[in-house]
C-alpha angles and dihedrals in degrees: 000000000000087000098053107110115222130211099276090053097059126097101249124199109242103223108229116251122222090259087074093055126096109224108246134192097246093045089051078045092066107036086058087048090070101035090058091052087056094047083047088057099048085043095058078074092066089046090050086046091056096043085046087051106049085045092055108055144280092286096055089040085056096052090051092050093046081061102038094052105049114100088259089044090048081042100057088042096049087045087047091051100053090039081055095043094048091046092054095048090046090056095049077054088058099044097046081056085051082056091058087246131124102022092128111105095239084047094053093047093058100045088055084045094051092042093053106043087037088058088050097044100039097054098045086049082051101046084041095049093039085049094052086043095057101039095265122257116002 
């Protein structure tokens, strides 16, 4: 058995490490697409506060709007809305692959492109329309 090779002596594939890779749009796709179901996740407590606060009176439902309402609170719901919009639209992506479609590379491409720009557009169309609809700033 002198001639047997062992593990050290053959020739082993290095797995490439993510410093090889060109960042891509459908890689970054897909890395967003997590983050914002994380971010989905942590916002559901905003969503619980609200519901808590509109059972619990006019005070606690104040307080929440005080917050809400405030250009950090409007922030972290504008930046909700879109996480919760991309996210969507990311999973329609994902479902439309479940389906076999959309493998090709051009296909790909377009799908990362629309989810991207529909996120973004869909949620300023929602923020301007909700805006009109209340009478704006106040």
């Amino acid at each position: 058995m002198a001639n047997a090779k062992t593990p050290s002596d053959l020739t082993r594939p290095i797995s490439p490490h993510l410093q090889i890779y060109r960042p891509m749009l459908t890689m970054m796709m897909s890395i967003v697409h997590r983050i914002t179901g994380g971010a989905l996740y942590v916002g559901t407590l905003l969503l619980a506060w609200w519901l808590l606060a509109i059972a619990s009176g006019p005070n606690a439902y104040a307080t929440f709007q005080a917050v809400a309402g405030s250009f950090i609170g409007r922030l972290v719901l504008f930046g909700y809305t879109w996480a919760l919009l991309h996210h969507m639209l990311g999973g329609l992506r994902h479902l439309i692959w479940d389906t076999g479609h959309g493998f090709g590379p051009a296909e790909r491409e377009w799908a990362a492109r629309a989810t991207l720009f529909g996120s973004i557009t869909l949620t300023l169309l929602l923020w301007i329309f909700m805006y009109v609809m209340t009478g704006g700033l106040r």
